[in-house]
C-alpha positions in Angstrom: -134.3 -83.3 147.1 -131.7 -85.3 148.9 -131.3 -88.8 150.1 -132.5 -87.2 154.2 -135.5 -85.2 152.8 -136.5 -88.0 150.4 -136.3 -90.3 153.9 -137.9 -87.6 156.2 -140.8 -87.5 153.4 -141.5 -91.0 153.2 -141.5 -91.3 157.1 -144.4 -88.8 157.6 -145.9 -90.3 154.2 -145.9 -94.2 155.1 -145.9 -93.4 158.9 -142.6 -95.7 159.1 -139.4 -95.5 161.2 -136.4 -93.7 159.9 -134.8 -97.0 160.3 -137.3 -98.8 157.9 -137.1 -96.0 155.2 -133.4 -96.4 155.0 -133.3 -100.2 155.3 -136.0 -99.7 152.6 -134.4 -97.0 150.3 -130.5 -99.0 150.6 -132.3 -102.0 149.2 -134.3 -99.9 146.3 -130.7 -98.6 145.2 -128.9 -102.0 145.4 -132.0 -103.4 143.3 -131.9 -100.9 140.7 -128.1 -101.8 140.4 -128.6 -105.1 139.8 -131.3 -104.5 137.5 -129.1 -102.0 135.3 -126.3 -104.4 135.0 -128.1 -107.8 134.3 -130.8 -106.6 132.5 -130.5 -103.5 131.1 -133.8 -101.2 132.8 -135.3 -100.9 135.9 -138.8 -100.3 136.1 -140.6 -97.6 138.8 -144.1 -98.4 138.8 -145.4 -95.2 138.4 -142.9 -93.0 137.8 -141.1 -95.0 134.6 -138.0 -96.6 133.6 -134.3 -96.5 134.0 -132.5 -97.7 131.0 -128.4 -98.3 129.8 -128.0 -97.3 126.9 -124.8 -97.0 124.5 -123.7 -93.4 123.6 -121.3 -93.8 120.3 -118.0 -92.8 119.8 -118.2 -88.8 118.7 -115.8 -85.9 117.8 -116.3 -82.7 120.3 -114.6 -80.0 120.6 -112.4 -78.7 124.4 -114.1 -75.4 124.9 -110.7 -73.9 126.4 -108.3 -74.3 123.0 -111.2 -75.1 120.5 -109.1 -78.4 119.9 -111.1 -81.5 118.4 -111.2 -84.1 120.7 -112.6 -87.9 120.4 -115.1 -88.8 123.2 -115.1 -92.3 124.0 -118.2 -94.4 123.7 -119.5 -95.5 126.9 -123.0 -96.4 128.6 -125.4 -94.0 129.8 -128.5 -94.5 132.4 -131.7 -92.5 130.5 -134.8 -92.1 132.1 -138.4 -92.5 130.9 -141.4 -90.8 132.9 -144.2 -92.6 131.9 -147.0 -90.7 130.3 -149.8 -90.3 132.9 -146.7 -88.1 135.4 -145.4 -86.6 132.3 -149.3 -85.7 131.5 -149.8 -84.1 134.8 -146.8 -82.1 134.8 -146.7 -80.7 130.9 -151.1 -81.2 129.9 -152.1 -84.0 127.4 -149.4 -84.5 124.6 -150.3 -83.4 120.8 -151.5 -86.5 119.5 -154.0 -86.4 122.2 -155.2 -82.9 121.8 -155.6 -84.0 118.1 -158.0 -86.0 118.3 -161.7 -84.9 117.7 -163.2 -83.8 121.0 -166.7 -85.4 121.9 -169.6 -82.6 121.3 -170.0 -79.9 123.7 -173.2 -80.3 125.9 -176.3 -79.2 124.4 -174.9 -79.5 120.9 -175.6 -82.1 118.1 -172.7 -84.3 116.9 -172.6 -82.9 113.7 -172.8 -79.0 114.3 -169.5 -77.7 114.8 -168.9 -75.6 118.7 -169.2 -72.0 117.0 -172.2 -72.7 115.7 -172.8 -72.6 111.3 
């Protein structure tokens, strides 16, 4: 999705002007950069969190002449979809599943779902 579909979606969404969805979506951006340098993260409410961090110094390797090559540290924006999006789209994570599921209508606490 690109910036004129994302504003042509909210329109018919929120029922606002294309005018107000830009004004809106220019000041979003300009937040979230200011967030990112002064803070460090920038919080969606909803969807997660955007968050500098520091990627070390590391050897790789130039795919063309197989030559070893240092890649300079530098700062990198990583996102965090928080759980209950990340649920929806991939099913309940493995520490959920886990966990002992409450007795099956009709059945006792203690008799396990197949029965003795």
């Amino acid at each position: 999705m690109n910036r004129k579909e994302m504003v042509e979606g909210i329109m018919r969404q929120a029922g606002l002007t294309k005018a107000g969805v830009v004004c809106f979506y220019d000041g979003l951006v300009e937040l979230a950069r200011r967030e990112l340098l002064r803070n460090k993260e920038f919080v969606l409410p909803g969807l997660g969190v955007l968050r500098v961090r520091r990627r070390k110094r590391r050897t790789g390797r130039n795919p063309q002449t197989g030559q070893t090559i240092q890649i300079p540290a530098k700062n990198v924006i990583r996102f965090r979809v928080y759980r209950p999006l990340d649920e929806l789209l991939n099913g309940p994570r493995a520490e959920a599943a886990d966990q002992p599921q409450p007795p099956a209508e009709g059945q006792p606490p203690d008799t396990p779902a197949g029965g003795l």
